[in-house]
N, CA, C and O of each residue as an XYZ file, in Angstrom:
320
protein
N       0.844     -1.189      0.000
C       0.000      0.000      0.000
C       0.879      1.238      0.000
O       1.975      1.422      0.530
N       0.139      2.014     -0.708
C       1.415      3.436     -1.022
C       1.013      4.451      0.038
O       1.950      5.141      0.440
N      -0.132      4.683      0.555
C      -0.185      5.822      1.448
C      -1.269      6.328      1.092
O      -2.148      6.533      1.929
N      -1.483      6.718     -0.571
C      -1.895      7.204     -1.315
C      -3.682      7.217     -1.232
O      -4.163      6.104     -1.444
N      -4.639      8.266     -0.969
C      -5.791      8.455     -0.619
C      -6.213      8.686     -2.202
O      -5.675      9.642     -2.762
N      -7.493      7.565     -3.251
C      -7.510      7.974     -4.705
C      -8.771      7.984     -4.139
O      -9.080      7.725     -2.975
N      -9.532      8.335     -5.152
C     -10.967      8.595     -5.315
C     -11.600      7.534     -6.526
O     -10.851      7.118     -7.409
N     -12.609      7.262     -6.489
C     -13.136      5.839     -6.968
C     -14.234      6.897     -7.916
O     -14.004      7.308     -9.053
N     -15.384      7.164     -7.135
C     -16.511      7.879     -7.862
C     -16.785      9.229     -7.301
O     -16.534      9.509     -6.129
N     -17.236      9.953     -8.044
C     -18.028     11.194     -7.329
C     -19.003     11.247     -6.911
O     -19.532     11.637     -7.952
N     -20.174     11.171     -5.919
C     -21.521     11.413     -6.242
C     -21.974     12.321     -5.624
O     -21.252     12.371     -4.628
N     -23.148     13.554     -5.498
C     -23.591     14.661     -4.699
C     -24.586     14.092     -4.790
O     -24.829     13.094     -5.468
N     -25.477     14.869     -3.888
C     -26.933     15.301     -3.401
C     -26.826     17.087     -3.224
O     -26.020     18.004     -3.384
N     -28.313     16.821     -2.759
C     -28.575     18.478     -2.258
C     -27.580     19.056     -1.189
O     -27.324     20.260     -1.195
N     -27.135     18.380     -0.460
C     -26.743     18.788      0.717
C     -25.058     18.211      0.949
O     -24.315     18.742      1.775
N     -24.773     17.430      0.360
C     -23.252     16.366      0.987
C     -22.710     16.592     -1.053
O     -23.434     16.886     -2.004
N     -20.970     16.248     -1.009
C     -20.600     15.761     -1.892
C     -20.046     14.521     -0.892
O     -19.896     14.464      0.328
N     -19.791     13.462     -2.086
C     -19.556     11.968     -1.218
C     -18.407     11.676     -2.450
O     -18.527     12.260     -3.527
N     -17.275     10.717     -2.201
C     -16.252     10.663     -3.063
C     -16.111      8.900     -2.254
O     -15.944      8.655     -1.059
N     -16.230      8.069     -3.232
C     -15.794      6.830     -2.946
C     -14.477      6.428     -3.572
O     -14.171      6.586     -4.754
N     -13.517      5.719     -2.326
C     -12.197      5.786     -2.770
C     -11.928      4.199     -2.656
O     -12.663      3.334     -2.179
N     -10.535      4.071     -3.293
C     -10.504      3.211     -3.675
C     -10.901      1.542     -3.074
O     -11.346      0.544     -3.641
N     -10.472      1.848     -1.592
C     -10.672      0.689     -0.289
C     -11.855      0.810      0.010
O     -12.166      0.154      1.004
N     -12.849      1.530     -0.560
C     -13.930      1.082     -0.084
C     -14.840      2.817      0.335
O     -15.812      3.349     -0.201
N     -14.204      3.133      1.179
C     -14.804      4.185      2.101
C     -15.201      5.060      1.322
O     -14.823      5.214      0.161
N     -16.399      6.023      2.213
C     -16.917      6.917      1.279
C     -16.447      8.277      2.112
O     -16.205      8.145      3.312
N     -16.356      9.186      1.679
C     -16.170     10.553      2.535
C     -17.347     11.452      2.359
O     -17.584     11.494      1.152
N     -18.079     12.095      2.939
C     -18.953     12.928      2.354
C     -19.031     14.254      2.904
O     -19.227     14.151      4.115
N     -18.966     15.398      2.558
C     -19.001     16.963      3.334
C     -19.876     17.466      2.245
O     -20.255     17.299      1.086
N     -20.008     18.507      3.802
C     -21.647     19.191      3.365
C     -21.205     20.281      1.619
O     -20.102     20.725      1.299
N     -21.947     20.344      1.191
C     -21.698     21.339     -0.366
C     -21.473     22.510     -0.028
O     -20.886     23.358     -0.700
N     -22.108     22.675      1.459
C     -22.038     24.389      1.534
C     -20.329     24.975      1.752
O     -19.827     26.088      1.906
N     -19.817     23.620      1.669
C     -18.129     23.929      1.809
C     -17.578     24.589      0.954
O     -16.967     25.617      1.247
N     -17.668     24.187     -0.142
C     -17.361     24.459     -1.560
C     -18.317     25.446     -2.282
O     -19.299     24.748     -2.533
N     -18.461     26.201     -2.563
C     -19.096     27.462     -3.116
C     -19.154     27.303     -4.263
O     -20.210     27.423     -4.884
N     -17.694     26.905     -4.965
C     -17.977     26.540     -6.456
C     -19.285     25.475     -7.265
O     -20.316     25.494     -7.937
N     -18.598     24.882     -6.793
C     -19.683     23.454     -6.495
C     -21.139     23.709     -6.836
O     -21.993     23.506     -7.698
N     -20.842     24.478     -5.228
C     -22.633     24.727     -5.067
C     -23.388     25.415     -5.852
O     -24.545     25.212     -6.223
N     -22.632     26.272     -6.090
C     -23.098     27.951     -7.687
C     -23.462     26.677     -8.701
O     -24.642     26.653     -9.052
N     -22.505     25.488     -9.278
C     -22.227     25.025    -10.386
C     -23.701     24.130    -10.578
O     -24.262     23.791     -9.536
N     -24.277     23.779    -11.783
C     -25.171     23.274    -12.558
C     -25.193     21.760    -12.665
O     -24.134     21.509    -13.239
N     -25.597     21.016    -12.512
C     -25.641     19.751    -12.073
C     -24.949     18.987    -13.084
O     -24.332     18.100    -12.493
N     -24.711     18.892    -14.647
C     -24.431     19.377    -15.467
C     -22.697     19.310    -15.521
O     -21.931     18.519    -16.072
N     -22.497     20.393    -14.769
C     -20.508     20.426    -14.613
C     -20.523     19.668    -13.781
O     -20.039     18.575    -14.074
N     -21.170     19.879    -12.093
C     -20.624     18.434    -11.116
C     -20.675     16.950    -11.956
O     -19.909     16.096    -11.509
N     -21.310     16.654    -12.854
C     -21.157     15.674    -13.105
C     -20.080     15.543    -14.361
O     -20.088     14.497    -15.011
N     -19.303     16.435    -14.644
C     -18.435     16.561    -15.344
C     -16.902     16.822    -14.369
O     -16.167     17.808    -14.407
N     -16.767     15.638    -13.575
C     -15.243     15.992    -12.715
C     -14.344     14.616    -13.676
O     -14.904     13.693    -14.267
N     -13.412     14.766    -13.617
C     -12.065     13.833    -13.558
C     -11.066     13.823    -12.366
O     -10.434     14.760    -11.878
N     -11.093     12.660    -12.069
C      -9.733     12.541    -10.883
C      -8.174     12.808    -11.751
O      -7.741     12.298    -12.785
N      -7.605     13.815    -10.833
C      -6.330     14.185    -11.284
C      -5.053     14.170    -10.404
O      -5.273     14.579     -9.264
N      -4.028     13.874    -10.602
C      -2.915     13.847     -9.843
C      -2.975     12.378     -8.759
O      -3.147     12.312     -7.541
N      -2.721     11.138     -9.939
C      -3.023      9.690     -9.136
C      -4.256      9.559     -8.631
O      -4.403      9.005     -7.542
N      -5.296     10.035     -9.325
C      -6.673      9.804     -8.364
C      -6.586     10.227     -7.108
O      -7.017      9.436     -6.269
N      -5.945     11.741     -6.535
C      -5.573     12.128     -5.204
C      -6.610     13.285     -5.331
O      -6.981     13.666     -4.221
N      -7.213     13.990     -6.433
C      -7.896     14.932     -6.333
C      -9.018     15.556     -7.710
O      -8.641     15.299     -8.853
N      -9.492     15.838     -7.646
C     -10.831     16.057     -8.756
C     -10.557     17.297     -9.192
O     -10.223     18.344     -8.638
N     -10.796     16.917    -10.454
C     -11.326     18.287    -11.328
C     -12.613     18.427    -11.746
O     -13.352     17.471    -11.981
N     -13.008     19.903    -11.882
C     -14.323     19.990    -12.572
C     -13.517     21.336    -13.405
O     -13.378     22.498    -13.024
N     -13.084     20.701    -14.619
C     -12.746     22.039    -15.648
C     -13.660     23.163    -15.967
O     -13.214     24.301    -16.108
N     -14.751     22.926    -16.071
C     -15.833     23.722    -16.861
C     -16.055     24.684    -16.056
O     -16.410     25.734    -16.592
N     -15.928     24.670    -14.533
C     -15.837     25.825    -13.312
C     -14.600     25.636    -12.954
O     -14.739     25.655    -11.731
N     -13.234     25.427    -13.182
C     -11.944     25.872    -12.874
C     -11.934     25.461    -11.492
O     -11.872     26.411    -10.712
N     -11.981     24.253    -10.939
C     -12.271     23.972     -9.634
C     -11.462     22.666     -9.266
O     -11.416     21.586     -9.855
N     -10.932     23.030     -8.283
C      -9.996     21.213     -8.148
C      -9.746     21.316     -6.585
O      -9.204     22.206     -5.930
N     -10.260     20.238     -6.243
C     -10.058     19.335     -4.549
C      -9.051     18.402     -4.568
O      -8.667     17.522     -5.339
N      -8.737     18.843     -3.506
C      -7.730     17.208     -2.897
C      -8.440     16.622     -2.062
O      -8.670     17.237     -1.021
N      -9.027     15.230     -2.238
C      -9.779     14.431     -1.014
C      -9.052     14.461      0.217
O      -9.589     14.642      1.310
N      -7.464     14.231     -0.018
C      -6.827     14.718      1.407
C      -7.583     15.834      2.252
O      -8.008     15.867      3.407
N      -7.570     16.826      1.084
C      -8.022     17.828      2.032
C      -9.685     18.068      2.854
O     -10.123     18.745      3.784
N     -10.265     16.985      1.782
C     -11.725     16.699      2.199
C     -11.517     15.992      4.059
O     -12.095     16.185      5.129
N     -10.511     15.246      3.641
C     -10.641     14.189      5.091
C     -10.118     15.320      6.499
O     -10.261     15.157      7.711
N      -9.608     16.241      5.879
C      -8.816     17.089      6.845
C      -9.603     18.150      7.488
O      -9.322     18.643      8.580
N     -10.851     18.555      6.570
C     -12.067     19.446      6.916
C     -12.559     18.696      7.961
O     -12.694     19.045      9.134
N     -12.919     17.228      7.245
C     -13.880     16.654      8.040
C     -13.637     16.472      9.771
O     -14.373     16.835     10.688
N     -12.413     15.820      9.811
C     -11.281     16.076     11.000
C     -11.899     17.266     11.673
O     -12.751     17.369     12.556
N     -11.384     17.907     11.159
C     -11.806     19.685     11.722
C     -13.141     20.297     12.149
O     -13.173     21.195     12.991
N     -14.134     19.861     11.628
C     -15.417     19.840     11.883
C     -15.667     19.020     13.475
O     -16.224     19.480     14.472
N     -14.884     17.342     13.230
C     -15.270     16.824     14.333
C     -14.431     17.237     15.625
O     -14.867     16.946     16.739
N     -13.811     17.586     15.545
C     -12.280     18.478     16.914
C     -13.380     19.330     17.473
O     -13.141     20.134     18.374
């Protein structure tokens, strides 16, 4: 095992984005995190590619890119 946190699928709702990675787990944070996101048309969210080893998403069409690292690190932060 490399260390390495990839992302499997994207999926949203109204309220959560959820990113299933490769071992299984799902991560999910609320949309209101991401602003881009949330402005964006259902349309572009469903237009992401995983970039940089499956470590982080793009959504080109709104100039927007996450690191799931950094998803897990919010989430962390939320629960502290």
């Amino acid at each position: 095992m490399n260390g390495l946190i990839k992302g499997k699928e994207v999926h949203f709702d109204d309220e959560y984005l959820h990113v299933k990675l490769e071992d299984g787990r799902i991560i999910s944070t609320p949309m209101e995190w991401y602003e881009p996101l949330k402005e964006a048309s259902i349309s572009e969210l469903k237009n992401y590619k995983f970039i940089c080893l499956s470590t982080g998403i793009e959504w080109e069409s709104i100039d927007y890119h996450l690191s799931i690292e950094s998803m897990l690190a919010l989430t962390f932060e939320e629960v502290a």
